[in-house]
N, C-alpha and C positions, 0 to 999 in steps of 0.2 A: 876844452880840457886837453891837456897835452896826455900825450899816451902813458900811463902807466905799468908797467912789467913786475910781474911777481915770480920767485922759484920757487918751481914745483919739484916732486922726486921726478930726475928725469926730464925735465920739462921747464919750461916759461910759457906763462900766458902776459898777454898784451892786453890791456884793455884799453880801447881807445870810442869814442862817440859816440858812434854807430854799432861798432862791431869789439869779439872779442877773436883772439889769435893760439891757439895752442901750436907751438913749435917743441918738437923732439928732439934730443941731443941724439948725438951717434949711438950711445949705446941703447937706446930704446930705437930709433929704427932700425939698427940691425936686428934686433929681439921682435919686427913688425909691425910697433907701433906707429901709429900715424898722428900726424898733426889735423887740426880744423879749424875753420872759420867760421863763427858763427854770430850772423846779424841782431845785435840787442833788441831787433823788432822781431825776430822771430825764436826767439825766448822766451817759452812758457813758465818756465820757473827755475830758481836754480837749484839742486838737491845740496845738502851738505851732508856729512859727518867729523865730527872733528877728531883729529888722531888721539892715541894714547899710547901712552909708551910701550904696548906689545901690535899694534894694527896701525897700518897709515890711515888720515882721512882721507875723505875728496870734494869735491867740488864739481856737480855733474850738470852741463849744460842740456837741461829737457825743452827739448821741442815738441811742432807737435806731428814730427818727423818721426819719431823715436818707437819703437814695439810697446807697448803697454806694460810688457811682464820684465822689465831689466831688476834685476835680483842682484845684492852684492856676493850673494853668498851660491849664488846658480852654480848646475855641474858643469854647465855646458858654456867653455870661457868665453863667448863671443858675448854672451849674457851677462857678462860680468861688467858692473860699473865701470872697472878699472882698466877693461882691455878696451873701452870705448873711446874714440878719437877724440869725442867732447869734453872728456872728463879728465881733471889734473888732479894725480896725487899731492897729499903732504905728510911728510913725516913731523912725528915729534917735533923734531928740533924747528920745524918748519910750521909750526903751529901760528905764530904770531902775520906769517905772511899769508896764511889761508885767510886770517879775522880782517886781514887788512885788505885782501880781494874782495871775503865778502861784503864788507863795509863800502868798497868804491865801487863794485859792481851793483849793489843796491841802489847805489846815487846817480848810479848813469844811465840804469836801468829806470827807473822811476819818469826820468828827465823824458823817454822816447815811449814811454806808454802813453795811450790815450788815456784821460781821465774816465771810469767808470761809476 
């Protein structure tokens, strides 16, 4: 499969074979944000919500890395979905490219899981 790229707010993710790629534009690293790599074998699920026209969705790569209590709505923003390095917003307008990540990240993903 050749690498596929989607925009996110702020953001592109990669998906490629193996792995997926979040990369940050300038104005989200300046703001802290950071980019990740993460291994489609070490992908326990992926979260969604999908946006609406007052709140972005996301797209959150859970591992089994991750704290247990990640909360979108937490006080404390390191807790937040949205400030996590694995996780791509979308907006609204950005709607049809979240369906279309999760749709080819399902298929790639399926492809490197062991059959259970």
């Amino acid at each position: 499969m050749n690498p596929q790229t989607f925009k996110g707010f702020n953001a592109k993710v990669t998906l490629y074979d193996d792995r997926i790629e979040i990369k940050r534009d300038l104005t989200a690293r300046i703001g802290g944000a950071k980019g990740s790599v993460v291994a489609l074998t070490d992908l326990v699920r992926p979260l969604s919500k999908p946006p609406t026209a007052w709140a972005n969705g996301y797209v959150y790569l859970a591992t089994d890395a991750d704290p247990a209590h990640l909360n979108y709505w937490a006080d404390a923003p390191k807790m937040k979905i949205g400030g996590q390095p694995q996780a791509i917003l979308f907006t609204w307008f950005q709607r049809s490219y979240q369906a279309a990540f999760l749709a080819a990240l399902d298929t790639a993903w399926r492809a490197v899981r062991p059959e259970s």
